[in-house]
N, C-alpha and C positions, 0 to 999 in steps of 0.2 A: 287311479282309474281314469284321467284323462290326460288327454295326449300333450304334448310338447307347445303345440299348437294355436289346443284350446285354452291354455293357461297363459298367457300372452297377451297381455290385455283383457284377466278375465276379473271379474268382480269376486276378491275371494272368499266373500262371505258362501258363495255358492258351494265351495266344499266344506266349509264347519257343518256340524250337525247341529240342527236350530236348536238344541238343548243346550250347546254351547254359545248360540253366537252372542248374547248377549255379555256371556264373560270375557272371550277374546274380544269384543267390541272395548269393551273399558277397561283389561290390561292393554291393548295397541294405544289406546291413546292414552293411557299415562302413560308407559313408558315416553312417547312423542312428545309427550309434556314436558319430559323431565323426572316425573315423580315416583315417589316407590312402586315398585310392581314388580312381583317374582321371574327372574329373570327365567324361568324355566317348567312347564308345568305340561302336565296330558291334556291333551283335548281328542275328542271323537269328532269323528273327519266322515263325510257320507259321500261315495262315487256318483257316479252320472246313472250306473245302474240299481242305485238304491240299499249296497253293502254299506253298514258301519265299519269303519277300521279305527285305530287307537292310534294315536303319533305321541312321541316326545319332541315337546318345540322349544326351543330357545330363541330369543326375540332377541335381536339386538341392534339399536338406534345408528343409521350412518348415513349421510352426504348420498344424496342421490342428486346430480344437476342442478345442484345450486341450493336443493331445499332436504329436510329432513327426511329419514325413509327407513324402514325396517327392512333389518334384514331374520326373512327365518328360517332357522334348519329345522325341518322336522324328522322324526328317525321313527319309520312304522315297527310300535311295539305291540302289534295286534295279538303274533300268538302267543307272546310272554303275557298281556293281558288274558288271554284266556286258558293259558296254562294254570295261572296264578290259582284264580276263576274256580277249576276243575280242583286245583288241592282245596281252596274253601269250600268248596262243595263238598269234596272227600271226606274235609275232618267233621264238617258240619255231619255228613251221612253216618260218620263211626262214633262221633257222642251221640247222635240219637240212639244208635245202638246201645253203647254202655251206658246210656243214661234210663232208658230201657228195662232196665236189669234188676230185681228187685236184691241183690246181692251190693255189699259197699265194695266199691271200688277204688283200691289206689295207686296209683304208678309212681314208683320212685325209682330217683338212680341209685348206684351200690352205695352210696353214701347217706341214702335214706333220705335224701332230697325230695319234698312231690313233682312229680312232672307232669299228672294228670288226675282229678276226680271226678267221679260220676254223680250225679243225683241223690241217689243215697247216701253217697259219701259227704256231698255238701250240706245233708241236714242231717247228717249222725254228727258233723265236726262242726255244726254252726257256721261256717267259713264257704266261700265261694273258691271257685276254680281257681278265680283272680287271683283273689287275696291270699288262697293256700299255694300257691307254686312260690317255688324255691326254700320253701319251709320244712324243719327235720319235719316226718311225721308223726313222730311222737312227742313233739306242742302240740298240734291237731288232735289229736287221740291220743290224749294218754296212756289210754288203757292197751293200748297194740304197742306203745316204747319197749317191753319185751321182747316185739316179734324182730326184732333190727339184726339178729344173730342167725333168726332163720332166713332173711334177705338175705343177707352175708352167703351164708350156705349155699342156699338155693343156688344163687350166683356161681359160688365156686362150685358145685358139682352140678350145674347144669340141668336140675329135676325138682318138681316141685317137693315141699316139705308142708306136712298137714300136722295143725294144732285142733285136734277135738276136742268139745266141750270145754272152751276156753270159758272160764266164769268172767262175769263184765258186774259192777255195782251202777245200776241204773237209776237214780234218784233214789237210792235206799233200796232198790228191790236187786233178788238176784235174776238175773238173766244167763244164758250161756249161748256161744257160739262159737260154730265150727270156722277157723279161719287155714284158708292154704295160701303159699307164698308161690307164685309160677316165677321161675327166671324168663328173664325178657334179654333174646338176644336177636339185635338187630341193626343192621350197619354198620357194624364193629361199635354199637354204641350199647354197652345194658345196663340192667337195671332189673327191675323185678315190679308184679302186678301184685297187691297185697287181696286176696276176695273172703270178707267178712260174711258168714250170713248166721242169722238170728234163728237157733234150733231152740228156744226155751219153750213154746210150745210141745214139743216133740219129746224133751226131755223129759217133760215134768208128764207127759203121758207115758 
């Protein structure tokens, strides 16, 4: 945002955004120093009219007339910063959704891998999102390691497959629930959605 001009003897703290300037203030001078400091890192840069923008800078130490001097490249990565932005917002906006869902949710790939749980699913299996991805899901649940042939399926013919009144041994008690397997095909990538839900009131009515 400023001209050729006004950058030409300009003080350049005037374009960091004062949330940064104190961290470029003490990466420029170590590096100037000598001492460790990441040769490369984002800062947010603020125009003359008041926009934030996003830079990737590389700093690098060189002979200016006789004395030390920085040289920096900056490379504006604003909309890849807010592209990024927009997809954490996105997934953020679709677990709230399936997290939402008083049904257990699980995504796996055709190998039965998890690639995603819901809420329910993290305290039916004891195990967080985290710590359940890339796990078979039948160490999670042991009780759904049957359903692994209806994933299978489902995949290969492309439609969901329903298990009713799946019986479950819940601390000693009987429960049942209806579980369906949805294929999940997407980006040339699938895998399948495993959705448990909890009919043992229903049934025993």
């Amino acid at each position: 945002g400023f001209r050729r001009a006004d950058l030409l003897g300009m003080d350049f703290w005037k374009a960091v955004h004062p949330d940064f300037q104190d961290l470029v203030r003490e990466r420029a001078r170590a590096r100037m120093r000598g001492e460790p400091a990441p040769p490369r890192y984002e800062v947010k840069l603020r125009t003359p009219a008041g926009e934030e923008r996003w830079a990737d800078v590389t700093a690098t130490v060189m002979p200016w007339e006789g004395r030390p001097a920085l040289l920096v490249m900056a490379f504006d990565i604003t909309e890849q910063k807010r592209a990024k932005e927009e997809v954490a917002r996105m997934r953020l906006y679709l677990k709230n959704i399936i997290d939402s869902m008083p049904s257990v949710l699980i995504g796996v790939d055709p190998w039965g891998y998890i690639t995603v749980l819901n809420q329910p699913a993290e305290q039916a299996g004891g195990v967080s999102w985290e710590a359940a991805q890339g796990r078979f899901f039948g160490d999670v649940f042991p009780h759904l390691e049957g359903q692994f042939e209806q994933v299978r399926q489902a995949i290969q013919l492309g439609r969901p497959i329903k298990t009713p009144r799946m019986t479950l041994d819940v601390r000693g008690e009987l429960h049942y629930a209806d579980v369906m397997v949805y294929p999940l095909m997407a980006d040339n990538a699938s895998g399948a959605v495993i959705r448990m839900d909890d009919v043992t009131a229903r049934v025993r009515i």
